[in-house]
N, C-alpha and C positions, 0 to 999 in steps of 0.2 A: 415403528419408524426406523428408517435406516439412514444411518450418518456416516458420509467420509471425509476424510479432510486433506488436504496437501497442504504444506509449507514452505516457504523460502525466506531470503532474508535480503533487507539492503542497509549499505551502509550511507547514512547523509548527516549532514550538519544543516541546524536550521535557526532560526529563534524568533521567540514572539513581542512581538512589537507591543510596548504597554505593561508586559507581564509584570506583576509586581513582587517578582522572585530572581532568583537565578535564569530562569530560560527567557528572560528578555535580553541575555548573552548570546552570541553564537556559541553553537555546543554541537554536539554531535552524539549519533546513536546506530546502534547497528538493529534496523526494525525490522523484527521478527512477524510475518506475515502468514497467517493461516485458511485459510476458505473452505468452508464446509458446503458440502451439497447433501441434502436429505433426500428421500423416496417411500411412499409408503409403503412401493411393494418393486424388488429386484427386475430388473430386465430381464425378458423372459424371451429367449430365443435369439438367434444371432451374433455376433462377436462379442457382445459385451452382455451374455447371458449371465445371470444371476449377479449382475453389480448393480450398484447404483449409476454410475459413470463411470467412465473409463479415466484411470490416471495419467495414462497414454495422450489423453486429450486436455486435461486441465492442467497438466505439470510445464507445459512449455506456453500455454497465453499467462499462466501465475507468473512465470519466470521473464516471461519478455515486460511485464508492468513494472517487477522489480527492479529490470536492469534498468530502464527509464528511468528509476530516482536514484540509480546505485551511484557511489561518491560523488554526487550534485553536492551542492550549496544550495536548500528547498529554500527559496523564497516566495512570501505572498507578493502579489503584485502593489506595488504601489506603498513599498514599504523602508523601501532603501532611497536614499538621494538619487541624483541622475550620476552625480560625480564619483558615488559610492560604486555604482553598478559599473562605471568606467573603471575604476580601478581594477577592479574584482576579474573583468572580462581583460584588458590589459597583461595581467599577470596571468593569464590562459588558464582562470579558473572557471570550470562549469558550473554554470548558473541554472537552475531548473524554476521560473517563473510558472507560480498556481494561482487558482482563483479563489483559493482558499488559505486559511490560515492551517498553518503545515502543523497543527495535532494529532495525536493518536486516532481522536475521535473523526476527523476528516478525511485521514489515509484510510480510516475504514468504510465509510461511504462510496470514497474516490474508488479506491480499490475492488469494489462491491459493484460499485455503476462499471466500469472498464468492464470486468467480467459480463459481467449482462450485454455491451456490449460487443463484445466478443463471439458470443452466441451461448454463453454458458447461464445456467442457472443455480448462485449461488442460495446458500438457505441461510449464511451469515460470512461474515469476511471479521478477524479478531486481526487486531493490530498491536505488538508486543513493542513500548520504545524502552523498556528493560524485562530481565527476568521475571520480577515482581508486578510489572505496573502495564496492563492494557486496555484498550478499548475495543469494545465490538459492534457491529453495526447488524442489525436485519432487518427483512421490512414488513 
């Protein structure tokens, strides 16, 4: 089996509603995103002879998902006041409303499905919200 991967990064602030820690704070993290695509056997013939995929073709749909949550405010929907969201928008801050709760574990699904649709076929999507601490998703 053959594995590659590409990486990029964004930076967001988010927090979870309930959490009975620190991150039911707003906080922020610069997420470290990676996506792998496997093969069991190299392209054989044509521009992207003996790869698995071309980098050329995965490095700019990774990076345009990225830019999408780069310095947002990730919020789930239906998570902040009506008034809070006014203030927020008010002071010309970007707001990124999801349909999910903005975890590791869910930026790697989210991140996973976008690829796919995209046209890509990811073999897993790993989501870094520190050096030490990620989630990966595959299916």
């Amino acid at each position: 089996m053959y594995t590659i991967a590409c990486e990029t990064h964004f930076d967001a602030a988010h927090f979870l509603l309930g959490h009975p820690g620190k991150c039911s704070n707003i906080h922020g993290h610069r997420w470290r995103v990676r996506a792998y695509f496997s093969a069991e056997k190299l392209v054989d013939g044509g521009g992207s002879d003996g790869m698995v995929a071309d980098f050329g073709e995965i490095k700019p749909v990774l990076k345009k998902i990225a830019d999408e949550l780069d310095h947002k405010f990730i919020v789930e929907k239906d998570t902040l006041r009506t008034t809070t969201l006014l203030m927020f928008e008010e002071e010309g801050f970007e707001l990124c409303d999801v349909d999910f709760r903005p975890t590791a574990e869910n930026f790697a699904v989210y991140i996973f499905e976008r690829l796919k649709a995209e046209g890509l076929e990811p073999s897993k999507v790993r989501v870094y919200e520190s050096d030490d601490a990620f989630a990966e998703y595959s299916e």
